[in-house]
C-alpha positions in Angstrom: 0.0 0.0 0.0 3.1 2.4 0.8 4.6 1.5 -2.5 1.6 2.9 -4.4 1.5 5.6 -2.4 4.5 6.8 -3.1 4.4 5.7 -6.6 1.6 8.4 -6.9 3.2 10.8 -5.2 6.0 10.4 -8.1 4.1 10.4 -10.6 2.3 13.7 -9.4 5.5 15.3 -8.5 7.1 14.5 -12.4 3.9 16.1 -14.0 4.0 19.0 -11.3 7.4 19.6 -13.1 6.8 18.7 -16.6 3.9 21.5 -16.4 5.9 24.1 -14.8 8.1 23.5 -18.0 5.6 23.6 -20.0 4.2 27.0 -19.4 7.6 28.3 -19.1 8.4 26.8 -22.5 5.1 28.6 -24.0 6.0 31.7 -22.8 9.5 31.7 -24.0 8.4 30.7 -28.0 5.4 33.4 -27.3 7.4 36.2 -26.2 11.0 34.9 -25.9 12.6 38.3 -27.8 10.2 40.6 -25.5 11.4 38.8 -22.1 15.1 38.8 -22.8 14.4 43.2 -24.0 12.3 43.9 -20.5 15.2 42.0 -18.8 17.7 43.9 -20.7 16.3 47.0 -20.2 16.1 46.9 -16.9 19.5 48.2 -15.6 18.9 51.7 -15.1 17.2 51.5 -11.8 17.4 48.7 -8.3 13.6 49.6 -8.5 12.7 49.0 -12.2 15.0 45.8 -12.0 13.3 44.2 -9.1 9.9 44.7 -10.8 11.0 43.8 -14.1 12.4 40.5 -12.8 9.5 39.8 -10.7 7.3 40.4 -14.1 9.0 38.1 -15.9 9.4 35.5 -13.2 5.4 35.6 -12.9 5.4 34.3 -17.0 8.1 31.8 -16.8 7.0 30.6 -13.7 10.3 30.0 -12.7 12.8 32.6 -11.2 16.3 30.4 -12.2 15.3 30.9 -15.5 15.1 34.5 -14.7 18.4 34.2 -13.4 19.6 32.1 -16.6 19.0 34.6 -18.7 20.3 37.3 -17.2 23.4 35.9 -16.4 23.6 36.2 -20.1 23.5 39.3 -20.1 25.9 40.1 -17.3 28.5 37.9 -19.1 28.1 39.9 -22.6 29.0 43.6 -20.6 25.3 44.4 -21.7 24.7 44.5 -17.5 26.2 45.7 -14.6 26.0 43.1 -11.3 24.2 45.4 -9.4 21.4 45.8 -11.5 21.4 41.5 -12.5 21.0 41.2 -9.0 18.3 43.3 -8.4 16.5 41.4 -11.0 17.2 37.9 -9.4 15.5 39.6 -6.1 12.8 40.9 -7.5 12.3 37.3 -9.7 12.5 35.5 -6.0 9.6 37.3 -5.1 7.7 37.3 -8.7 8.2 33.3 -8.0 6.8 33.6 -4.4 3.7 35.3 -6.1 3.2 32.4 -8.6 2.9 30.3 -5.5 0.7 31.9 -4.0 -1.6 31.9 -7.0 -1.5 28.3 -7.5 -2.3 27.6 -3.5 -6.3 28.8 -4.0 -8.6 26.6 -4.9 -8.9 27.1 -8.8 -10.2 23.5 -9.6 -13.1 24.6 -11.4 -10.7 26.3 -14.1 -9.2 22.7 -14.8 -11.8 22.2 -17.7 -12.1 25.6 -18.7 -8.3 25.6 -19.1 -7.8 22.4 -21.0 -10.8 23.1 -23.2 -9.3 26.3 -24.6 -6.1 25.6 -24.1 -6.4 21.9 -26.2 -8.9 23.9 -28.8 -6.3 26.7 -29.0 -3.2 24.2 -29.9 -5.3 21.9 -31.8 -7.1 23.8 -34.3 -5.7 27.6 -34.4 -3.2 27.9 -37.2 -1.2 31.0 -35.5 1.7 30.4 -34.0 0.7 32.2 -30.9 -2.3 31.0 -30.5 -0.4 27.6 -30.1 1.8 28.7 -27.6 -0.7 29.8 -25.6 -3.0 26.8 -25.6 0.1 25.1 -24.3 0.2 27.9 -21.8 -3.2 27.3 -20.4 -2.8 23.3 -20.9 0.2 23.4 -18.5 -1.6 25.8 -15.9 -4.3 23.1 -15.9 -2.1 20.0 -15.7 -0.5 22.4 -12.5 -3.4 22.2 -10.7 -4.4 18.7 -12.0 -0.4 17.2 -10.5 -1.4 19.7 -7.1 -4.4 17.9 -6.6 -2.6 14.4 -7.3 0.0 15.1 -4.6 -2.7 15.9 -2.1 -4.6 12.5 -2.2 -1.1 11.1 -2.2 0.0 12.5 0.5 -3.2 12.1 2.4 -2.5 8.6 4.4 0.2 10.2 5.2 -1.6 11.2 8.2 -2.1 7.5 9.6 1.5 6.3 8.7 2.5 5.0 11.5 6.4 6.9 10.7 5.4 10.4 10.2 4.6 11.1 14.1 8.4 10.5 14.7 9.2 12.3 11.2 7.7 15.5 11.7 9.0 15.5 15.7 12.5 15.0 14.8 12.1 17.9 11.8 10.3 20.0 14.7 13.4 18.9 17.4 16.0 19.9 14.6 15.1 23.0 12.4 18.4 22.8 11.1 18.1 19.6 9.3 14.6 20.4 8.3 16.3 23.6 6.0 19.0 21.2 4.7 16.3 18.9 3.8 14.0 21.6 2.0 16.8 23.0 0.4 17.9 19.4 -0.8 13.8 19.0 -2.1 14.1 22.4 -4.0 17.7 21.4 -5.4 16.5 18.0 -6.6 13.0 19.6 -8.4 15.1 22.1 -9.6 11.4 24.2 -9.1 11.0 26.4 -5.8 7.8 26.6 -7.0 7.0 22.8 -6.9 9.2 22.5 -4.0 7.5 25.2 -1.8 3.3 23.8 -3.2 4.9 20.2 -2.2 5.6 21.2 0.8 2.2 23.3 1.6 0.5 20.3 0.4 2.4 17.7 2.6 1.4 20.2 5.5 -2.1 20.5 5.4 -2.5 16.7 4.6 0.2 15.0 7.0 -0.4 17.3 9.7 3.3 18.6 9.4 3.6 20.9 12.5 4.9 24.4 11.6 8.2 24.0 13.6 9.3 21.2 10.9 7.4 23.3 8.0 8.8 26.8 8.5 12.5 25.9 8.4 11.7 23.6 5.5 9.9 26.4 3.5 13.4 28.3 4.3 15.5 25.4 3.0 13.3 25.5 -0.6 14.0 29.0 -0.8 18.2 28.5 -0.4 18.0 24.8 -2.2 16.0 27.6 -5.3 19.0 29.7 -5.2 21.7 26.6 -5.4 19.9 25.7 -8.4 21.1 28.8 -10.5 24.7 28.5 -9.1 24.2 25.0 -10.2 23.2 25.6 -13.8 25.5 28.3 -14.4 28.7 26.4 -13.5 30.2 25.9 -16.4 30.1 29.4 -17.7 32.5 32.2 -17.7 32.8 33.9 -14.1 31.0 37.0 -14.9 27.9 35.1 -15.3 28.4 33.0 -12.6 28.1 36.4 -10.1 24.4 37.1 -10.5 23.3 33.4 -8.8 26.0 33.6 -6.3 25.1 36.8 -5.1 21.5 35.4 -5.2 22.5 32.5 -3.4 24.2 34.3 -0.9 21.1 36.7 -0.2 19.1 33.5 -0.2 20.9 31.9 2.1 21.7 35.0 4.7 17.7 35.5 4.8 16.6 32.0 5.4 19.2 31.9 8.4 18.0 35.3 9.8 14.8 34.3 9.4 15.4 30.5 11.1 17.1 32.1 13.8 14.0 34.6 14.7 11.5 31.8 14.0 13.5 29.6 16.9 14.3 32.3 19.2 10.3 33.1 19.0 9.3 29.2 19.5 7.1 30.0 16.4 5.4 33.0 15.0 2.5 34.6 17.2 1.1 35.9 13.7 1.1 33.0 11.9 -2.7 32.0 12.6 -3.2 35.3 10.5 -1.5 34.6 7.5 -4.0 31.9 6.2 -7.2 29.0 7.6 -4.8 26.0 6.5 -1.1 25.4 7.1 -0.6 25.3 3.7 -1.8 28.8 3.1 -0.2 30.2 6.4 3.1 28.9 4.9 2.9 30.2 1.2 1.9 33.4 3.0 5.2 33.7 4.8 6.8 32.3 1.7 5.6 35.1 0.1 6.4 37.9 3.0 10.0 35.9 3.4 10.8 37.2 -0.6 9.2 40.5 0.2 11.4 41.0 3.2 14.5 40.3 0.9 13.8 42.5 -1.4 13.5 45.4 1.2 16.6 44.2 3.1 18.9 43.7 0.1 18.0 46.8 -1.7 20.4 48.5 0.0 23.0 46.1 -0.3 23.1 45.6 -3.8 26.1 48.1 -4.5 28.2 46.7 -1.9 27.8 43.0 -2.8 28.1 43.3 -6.5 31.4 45.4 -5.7 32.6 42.8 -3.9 31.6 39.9 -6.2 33.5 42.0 -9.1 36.7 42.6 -7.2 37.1 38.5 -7.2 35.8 38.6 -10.7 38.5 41.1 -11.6 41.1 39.1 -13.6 39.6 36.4 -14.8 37.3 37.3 -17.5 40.9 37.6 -19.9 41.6 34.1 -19.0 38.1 32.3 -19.6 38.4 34.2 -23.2 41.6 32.3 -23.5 40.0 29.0 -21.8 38.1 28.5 -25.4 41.7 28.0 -27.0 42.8 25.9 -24.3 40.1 23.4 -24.6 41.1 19.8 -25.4 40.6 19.1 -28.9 38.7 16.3 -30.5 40.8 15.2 -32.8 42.7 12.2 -32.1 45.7 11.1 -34.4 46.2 7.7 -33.2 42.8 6.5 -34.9 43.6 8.2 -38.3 44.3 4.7 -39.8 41.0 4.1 -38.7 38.3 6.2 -41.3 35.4 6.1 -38.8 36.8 6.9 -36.0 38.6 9.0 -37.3 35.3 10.9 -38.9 34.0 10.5 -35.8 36.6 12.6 -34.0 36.6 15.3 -36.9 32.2 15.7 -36.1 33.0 16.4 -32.2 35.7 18.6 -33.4 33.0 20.5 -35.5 30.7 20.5 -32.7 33.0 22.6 -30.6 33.8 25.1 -33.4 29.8 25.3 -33.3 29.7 26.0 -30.2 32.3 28.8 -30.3 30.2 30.2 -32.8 27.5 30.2 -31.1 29.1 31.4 -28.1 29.8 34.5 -30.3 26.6 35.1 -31.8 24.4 34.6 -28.4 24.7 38.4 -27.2 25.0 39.7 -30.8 21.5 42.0 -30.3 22.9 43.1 -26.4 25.7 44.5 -28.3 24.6 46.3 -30.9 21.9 47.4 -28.9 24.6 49.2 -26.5 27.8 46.7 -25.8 31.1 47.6 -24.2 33.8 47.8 -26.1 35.9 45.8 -24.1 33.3 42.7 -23.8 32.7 43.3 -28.0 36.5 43.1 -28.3 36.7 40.1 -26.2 34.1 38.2 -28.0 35.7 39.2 -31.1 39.2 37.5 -30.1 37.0 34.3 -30.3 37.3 34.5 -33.8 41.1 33.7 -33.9 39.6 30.4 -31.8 37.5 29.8 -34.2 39.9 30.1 -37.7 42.4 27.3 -35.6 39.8 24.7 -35.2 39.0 25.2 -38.8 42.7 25.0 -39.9 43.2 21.8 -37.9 40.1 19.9 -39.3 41.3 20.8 -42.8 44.9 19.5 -41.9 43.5 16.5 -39.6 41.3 15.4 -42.4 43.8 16.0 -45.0 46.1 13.7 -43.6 43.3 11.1 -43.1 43.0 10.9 -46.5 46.1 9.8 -47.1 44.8 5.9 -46.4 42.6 4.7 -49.3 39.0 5.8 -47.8 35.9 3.7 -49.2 33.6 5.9 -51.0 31.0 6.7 -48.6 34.0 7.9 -45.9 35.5 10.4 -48.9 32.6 12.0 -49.0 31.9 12.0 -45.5 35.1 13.8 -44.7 34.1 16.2 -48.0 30.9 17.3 -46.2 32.9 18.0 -42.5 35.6 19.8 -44.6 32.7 22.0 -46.2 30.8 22.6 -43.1 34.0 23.7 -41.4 34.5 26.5 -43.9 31.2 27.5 -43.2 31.3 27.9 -39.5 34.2 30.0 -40.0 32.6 32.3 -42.2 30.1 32.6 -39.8 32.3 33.6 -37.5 34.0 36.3 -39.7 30.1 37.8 -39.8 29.9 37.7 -36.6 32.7 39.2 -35.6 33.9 41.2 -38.7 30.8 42.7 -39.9 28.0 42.6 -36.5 30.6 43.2 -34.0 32.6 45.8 -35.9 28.9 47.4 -36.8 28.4 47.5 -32.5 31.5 49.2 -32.0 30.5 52.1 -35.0 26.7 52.4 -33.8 28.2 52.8 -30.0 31.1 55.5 -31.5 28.2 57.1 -33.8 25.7 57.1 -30.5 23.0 55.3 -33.5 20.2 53.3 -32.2 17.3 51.2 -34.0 14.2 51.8 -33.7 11.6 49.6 -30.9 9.8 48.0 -33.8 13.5 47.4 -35.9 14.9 45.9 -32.6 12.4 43.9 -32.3 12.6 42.3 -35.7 15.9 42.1 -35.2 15.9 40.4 -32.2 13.4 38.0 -33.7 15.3 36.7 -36.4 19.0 36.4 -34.2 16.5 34.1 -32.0 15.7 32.2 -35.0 19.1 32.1 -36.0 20.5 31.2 -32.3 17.8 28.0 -32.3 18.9 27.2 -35.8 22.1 26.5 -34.8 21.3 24.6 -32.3 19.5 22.5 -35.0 22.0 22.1 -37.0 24.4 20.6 -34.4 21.9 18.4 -33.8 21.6 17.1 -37.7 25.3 17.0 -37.9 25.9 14.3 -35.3 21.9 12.2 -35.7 21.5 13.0 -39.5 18.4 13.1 -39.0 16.5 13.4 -42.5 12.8 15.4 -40.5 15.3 17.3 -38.7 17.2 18.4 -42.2 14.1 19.1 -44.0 13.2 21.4 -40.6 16.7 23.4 -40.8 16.1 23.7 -45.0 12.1 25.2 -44.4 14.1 27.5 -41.6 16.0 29.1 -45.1 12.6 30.1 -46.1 11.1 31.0 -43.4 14.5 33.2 -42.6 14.2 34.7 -46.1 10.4 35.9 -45.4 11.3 37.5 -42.1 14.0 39.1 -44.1 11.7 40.5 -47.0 8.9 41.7 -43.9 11.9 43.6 -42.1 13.0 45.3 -45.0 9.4 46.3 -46.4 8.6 47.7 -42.6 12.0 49.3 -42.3 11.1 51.2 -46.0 8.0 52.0 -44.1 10.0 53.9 -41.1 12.0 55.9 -43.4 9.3 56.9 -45.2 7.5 58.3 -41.8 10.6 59.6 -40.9 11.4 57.8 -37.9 14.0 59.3 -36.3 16.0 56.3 -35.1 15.5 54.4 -38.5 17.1 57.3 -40.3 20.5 57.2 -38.4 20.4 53.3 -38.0 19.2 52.9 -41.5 22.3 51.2 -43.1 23.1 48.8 -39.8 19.1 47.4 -39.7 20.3 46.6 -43.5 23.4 45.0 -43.2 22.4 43.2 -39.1 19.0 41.4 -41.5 22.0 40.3 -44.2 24.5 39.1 -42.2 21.6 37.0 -39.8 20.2 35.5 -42.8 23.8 34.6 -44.3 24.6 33.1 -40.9 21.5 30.9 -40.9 22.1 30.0 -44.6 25.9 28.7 -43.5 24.7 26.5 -40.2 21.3 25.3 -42.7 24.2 23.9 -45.5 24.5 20.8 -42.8 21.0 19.3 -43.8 22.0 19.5 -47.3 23.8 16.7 -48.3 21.3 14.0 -46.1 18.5 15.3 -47.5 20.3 15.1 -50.9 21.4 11.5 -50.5 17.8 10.7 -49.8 16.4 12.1 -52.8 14.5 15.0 -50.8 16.2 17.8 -52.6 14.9 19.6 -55.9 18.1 20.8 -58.5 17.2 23.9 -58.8 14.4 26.4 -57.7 13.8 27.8 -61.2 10.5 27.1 -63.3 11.3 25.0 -66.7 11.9 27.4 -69.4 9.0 27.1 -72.0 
């Protein structure tokens, strides 16, 4: 019986997730370009920043991605650390407010929500419209998993262990925070973390001496998440979720410490009828208290974080050079593993690439020089792995190679000579363009930013495609990256008829920015082109390709 109990409080938690991620998901493909601008944007002022990242925590549901994606921007120069971590803050507390949401009673939307949400993603052509039936089919399937986990959970209150459970959490507040912040850390969700723990309250009769410290522990596990995540990328971005963390963790120990030293909170009762609700209440007023408390402190800590961060952004630059490469020369006797070795090779001068071209729009919008410059010298990366795949696969083709190998080794060769003339046009002709827009003081438009920053999203998840084709060759996935050509090419064509538009209207902006809106929709769709040549030749193989696009001649 306690097998299937806790096989259905699996199986609730995993679709408690899987939803979460799905109305992130469907916010991100709605309004992905929007997001990353309001985040972006957000810079000039601890207030504006705390609001805008509780705003977009709200949509996504989810403040690490908050956190993800501004440690992007952080890392690109576009941000100072200071105003990233304002953001983080005010995400915490935009996450806290999603909580709180989901804790009332809204089971009577569950059909309403599936019924448009389903009818929305089944039968509406628009894109949008898609995207937000998913949006309202993962809100439902929230509250569908919330409702799963409280019938789990519910014999919970007749196991004959949870008596001494909850006493010991009660007897040891310290190990109850370890263990929420091990919950929250293992979800990787402080918003399924914290409505787990609400629910396991009001059904298991967790007292609030165990429940407090364990709402605490989500809240420092949440941050520990985003250090997490961003391990692996340069130090700059890694700042924003340490600081976090550290702001996190200070509260919840404060706050632990003040919650013993009172033997609980006389105001609790107030906060809500259920333990559940008193406890996403003081969720809630737990991130509201941070945000007041680390307001001022923002300067100080991100002064702090940037003194350690002081000499090592010139050496992670250099790290990309230093990487081990891929290609090994003790199997070049050996064609296929040899091929092999050539394809990861490739995959890391895509990733270089795409490394470069990620904060392309943050810099032209208004980069530093210094960070433009640095991503620039990535380009020098770049041009070696592309001279030692020519000369790794020249020298494999020394040994008589069957056929089918030749032109394997052909099509890597080809590819590599595309990814590094996508990295000239990234850093030759978008970079050089940030640096002359930043020295001119030009600016785009909003409505030419935000075609621009539509199509370098296309382009960014197009490369990511085409890695993808170049290791599975994947014949659905080619035909995908070929239809993205055309799809670029139309975006392309709309740009430039809405641009013509501006000028004509004489929009100030699109006046002085008139030539780089030109030559930013060019080089995009030329990058695009050179990733998209990867689905050629498997499509080719298979017969899927036309010659030529021309109608016969009568």
């Amino acid at each position: 019986m306690l097998s299937i109990g806790i096989l259905k409080l699996l199986g609730a938690v995993m679709l408690l997730l899987y939803a979460v991620r799905m109305v992130r998901t469907g916010f991100e493909r709605v309004s992905g370009p929007s997001i990353r601008r309001t985040i972006g944007r957000a810079s000039a002022n601890p207030l504006i920043g705390i609001a805008s990242g509780g705003v977009v925590a709200i949509l996504l549901q989810s403040a690490t991605a908050v956190a993800m994606l501004t440690a992007g921007f952080a890392s690109s120069g576009f941000m100072s650390t200071s105003a990233g971590l304002a953001i983080l803050v005010g995400a915490d507390l935009g996450s806290a407010l999603v909580v709180q949401f989901l804790s009332f009673d809204l089971s009577w939307l569950i059909p309403l929500l599936l019924a448009i949400g389903a009818w929305s993603f089944l039968k509406l052509p628009s894109r949008t419209a898609k995207q937000i039936g998913r949006i309202l089919i993962g809100i439902a399937l929230v509250l569908i998993a919330l409702q799963m986990i409280a019938e789990a959970t519910e014999p919970l209150k007749q196991a004959s262990f949870m008596p001494a459970v909850a006493a010991h959490l009660a007897a040891d507040p310290v190990t109850a925070l370890l263990v929420g912040a091990l919950l929250a850390f293992l979800v990787h969700s402080s918003v399924a973390a914290i409505l787990m723990i609400a629910t396991v309250a009001d059904q298991a009769g967790l007292p609030m001496m165990a429940a407090v410290p364990l709402i605490l522990g989500a809240n420092v596990g949440a941050g520990l998440v985003a250090v997490w995540l961003t391990r692996g990328l340069e130090q700059k971005s890694r700042l924003l979720p340490i600081g976090n963390f550290l702001f996190r963790t200070g509260g919840a120990i404060a706050a632990l410490l003040a919650f013993v030293a009172l033997d609980e909170l006389p105001l609790v009762p107030l906060f809500g009828s259920s333990p559940g609700a008193q406890l996403v209440a003081l969720h809630v007023l737990f991130n509201m208290a941070l945000v007041i408390v680390c307001l001022p402190l923002l300067k100080p800590v991100a002064w702090i974080l940037d003194m350690f961060a002081a000499t090592s952004t010139e050496r992670e630059t250099e790290g990309f050079a230093e990487q081990s490469s891929a290609l090994d020369k003790n199997v070049l006797s050996s064609p296929r593993l040899a091929l092999a070795s050539a394809t990861r090779e490739l995959l890391r001068m895509g990733e270089v690439v795409e490394a470069m071209a990620a904060p392309v729009m943050l810099m032209l919008e208004r980069g530093d020089p210094e960070a433009i410059e640095r991503l620039q010298k990535r380009d020098a990366v770049v041009n070696k792995i592309h001279g030692d795949i020519k000369l790794y696969v020249a020298e494999m083709s020394r040994n008589e190679l069957k056929q089918e190998d030749a032109e394997r080794s052909i099509e890597l060769v080809s590819f590599s000579v595309n990814l590094e003339r996508a990295g000239d046009l990234v850093s030759k002709n978008l970079y050089a363009l940030a640096l002359e827009m930043r020295e001119r003081d030009l600016r785009f438009s909003e409505e030419g930013l935000r075609e621009l920053s539509d199509m370098h999203s296309r382009v960014i998840a197009n490369m990511h495609l085409s890695m993808n084709v170049l290791v599975s060759g994947d014949a659905e996935s080619a035909r995908e990256l070929i239809a993205e050509k055309d799809r670029m090419r139309e975006m392309e064509k709309i740009s430039h008829a809405r641009h013509l538009e501006r000028l004509t209207s004489g929009t100030p902006d699109s006046l002085g920015s008139s030539n780089a809106h030109l030559e930013v929709i060019r080089s995009l769709k030329d990058i695009n082109a050179l990733f998209a040549a990867v689905a050629v030749p498997i499509l080719a193989e298979k017969g899927q390709l036309r010659n030529t696009r021309l109608v016969p001649a009568e």
